[in-house]
N, C-alpha and C positions, 0 to 999 in steps of 0.2 A: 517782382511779378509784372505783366506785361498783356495787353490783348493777345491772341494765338495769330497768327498771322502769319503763314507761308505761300511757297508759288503753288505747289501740288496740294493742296486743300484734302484733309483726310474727312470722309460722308462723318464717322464718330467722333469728328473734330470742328462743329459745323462754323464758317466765319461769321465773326460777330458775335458769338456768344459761349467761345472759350476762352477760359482764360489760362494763362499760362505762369508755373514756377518752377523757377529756378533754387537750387542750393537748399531742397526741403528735406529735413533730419531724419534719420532709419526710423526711429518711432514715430513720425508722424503717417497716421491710420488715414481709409479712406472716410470713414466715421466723425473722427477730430475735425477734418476738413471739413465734411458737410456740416457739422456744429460751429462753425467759426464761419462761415462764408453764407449760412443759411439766411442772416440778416441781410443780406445781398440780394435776396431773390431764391425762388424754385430751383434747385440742383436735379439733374435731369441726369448727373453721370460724374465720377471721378476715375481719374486713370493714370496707370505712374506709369515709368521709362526709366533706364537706366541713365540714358541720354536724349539731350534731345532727337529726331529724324519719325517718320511716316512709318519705318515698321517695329518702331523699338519698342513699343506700347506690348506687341503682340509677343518678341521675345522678354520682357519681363514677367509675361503672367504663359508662359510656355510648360505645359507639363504641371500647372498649378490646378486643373479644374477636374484633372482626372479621379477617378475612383478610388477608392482605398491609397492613394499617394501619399505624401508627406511631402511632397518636393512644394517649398516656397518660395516668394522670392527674396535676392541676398538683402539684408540688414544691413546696408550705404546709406550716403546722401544720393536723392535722386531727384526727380524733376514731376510736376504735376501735371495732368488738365484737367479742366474742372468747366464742365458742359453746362450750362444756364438754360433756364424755360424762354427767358425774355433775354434782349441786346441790352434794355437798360438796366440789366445787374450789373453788365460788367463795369457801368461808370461806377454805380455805385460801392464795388468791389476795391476796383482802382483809388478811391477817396479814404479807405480806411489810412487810421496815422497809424496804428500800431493791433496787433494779432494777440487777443488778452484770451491765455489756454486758461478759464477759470472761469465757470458760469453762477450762475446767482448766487448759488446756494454757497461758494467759494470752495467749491471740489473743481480740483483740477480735470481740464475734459481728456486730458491723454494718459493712459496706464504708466508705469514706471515701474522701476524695483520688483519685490516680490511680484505684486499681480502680474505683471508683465512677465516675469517669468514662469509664472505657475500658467498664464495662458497659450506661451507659446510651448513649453512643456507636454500641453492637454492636445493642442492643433501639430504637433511632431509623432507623437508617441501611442496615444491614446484615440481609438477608433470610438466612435457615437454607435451607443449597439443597433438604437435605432433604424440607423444609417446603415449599419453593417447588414441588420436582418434583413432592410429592404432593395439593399444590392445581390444580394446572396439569392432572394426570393427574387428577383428579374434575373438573372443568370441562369436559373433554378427554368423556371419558367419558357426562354428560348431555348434550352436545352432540350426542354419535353417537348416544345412545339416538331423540333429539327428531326428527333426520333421519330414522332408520331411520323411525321414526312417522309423517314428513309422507311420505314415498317409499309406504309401505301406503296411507294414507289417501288416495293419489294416485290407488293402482290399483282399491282399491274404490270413493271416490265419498262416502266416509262425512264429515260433515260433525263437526269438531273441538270444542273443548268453548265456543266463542266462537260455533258455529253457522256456522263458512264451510268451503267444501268448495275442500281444494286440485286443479287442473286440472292434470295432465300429459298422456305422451304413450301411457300406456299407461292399460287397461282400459275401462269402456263408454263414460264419455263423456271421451276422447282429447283434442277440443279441434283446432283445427288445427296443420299441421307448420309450424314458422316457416322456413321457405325462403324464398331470395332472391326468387323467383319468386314466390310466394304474399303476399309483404309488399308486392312491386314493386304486385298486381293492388290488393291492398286499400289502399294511399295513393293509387291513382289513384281508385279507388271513393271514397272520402274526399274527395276533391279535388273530382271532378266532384260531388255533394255540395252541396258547399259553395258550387261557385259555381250552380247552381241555384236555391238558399236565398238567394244574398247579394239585396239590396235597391238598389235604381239611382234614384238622382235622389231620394233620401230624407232623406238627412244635407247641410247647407249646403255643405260639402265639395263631396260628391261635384255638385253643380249646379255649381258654381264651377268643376272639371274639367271636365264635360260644355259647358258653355260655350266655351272654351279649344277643347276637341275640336274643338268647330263652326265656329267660326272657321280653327282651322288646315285644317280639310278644306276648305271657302270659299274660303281662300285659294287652297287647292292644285288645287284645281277652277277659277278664275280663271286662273291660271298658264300652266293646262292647254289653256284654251278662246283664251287668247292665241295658244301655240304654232300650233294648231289654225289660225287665223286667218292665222297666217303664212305657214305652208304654202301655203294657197289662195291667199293671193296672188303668192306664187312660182309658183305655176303657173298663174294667168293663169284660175284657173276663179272667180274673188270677183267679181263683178256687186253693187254697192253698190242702184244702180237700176235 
């Protein structure tokens, strides 16, 4: 471990009064740290990295602060900072001969084994209902405000901050009531429409039917003019010549 000391100075890194580690072990907590470096002086902040540089700090705890997440950061060796109230903790920091994980009472101050397992288990797996209820109830919450919002801007007509204007059934412009009846008129409106607009004898297709057509009516007109024929000769009124 070492003073923090670079040329681009990060403001959460302030000089003089961070200090900096190297080659610090997956289980060591931001907690552990403040318990071991507290005899130093006021701790104002601790902060890991994968590596060292100015924005690694920000890609280690990426995706870690969101809501209902689970995403932590990876279980390596990584690197520390560790922010001070005053400049002279850091001497006092730098003086220690050796890092003793074991406080009075001789409990060790960093998790291991089971506990460690069964708490990273609870922070993976296992949501805080507390936690849950009071996200759910702020979600809850902006949801009803957003409606109430579009239900106003329904009845004045006022156009939203995207510039479209929600239609409902009240205030000036209403819109139509969607009734059975009402939809019934305007699909048939649509319909007739459409087939006005469609085009005949345009596409290869549609020739290829209309041909087909002609014929089967030909035929059926043939058929017809048979029957016809028959008749008259059953009754004796068909004069050939």
């Amino acid at each position: 471990m070492r003073e923090h000391f670079i040329r681009l100075m990060d403001p959460n890194k302030p000089k003089g009064r961070t200090l900096f580690l190297l080659n610090v072990p997956p289980y060591v907590t931001e907690e552990s740290l403040k318990t071991v470096f507290a005899q130093a002086g006021t701790i104002e902040a601790v902060e890991f990295a994968a590596k060292p540089g100015k924005d690694e700090t920000i890609k280690w705890y990426e995706g870690t602060g969101e809501p209902f997440s689970n995403n932590r950061p990876p279980f390596v060796f990584k690197v520390a900072y560790i922010v001070f109230q005053k400049s002279s903790s850091i001497g006092k920091a730098l003086a220690f001969k050796s890092i003793d994980l074991f406080n009075s009472s001789g409990e060790c101050i960093l998790k291991t084994g089971m506990e460690l397992w069964h708490e990273e288990y609870e922070g993976n797996y296992l949501l805080k209902a507390q936690k849950a209820k009071l996200e759910v109830s702020k979600y809850m919450a902006a949801y009803d405000k957003m409606e109430r919002a579009a239900t106003e801007a329904a009845k004045t007509g006022e156009a939203d901050a995207d510039g479209w204007v929600t239609v409902g059934k009240e205030g000036r412009n209403a819109g139509f009531e969607q009734k059975a009846s009402v939809i019934g008129r305007l699909e048939q409106k649509v319909a007739k429409g459409n087939k006005t607009k469609e085009l005949k004898n345009f596409y290869t297709f549609q020739i290829r039917e209309s041909k087909m057509q002609n014929i089967v009516e030909m035929r059926k007109k043939f058929e017809e003019d048979k029957r016809k024929i028959e008749l008259l000769k059953q009754s004796r009124r068909f004069k050939p010549f």
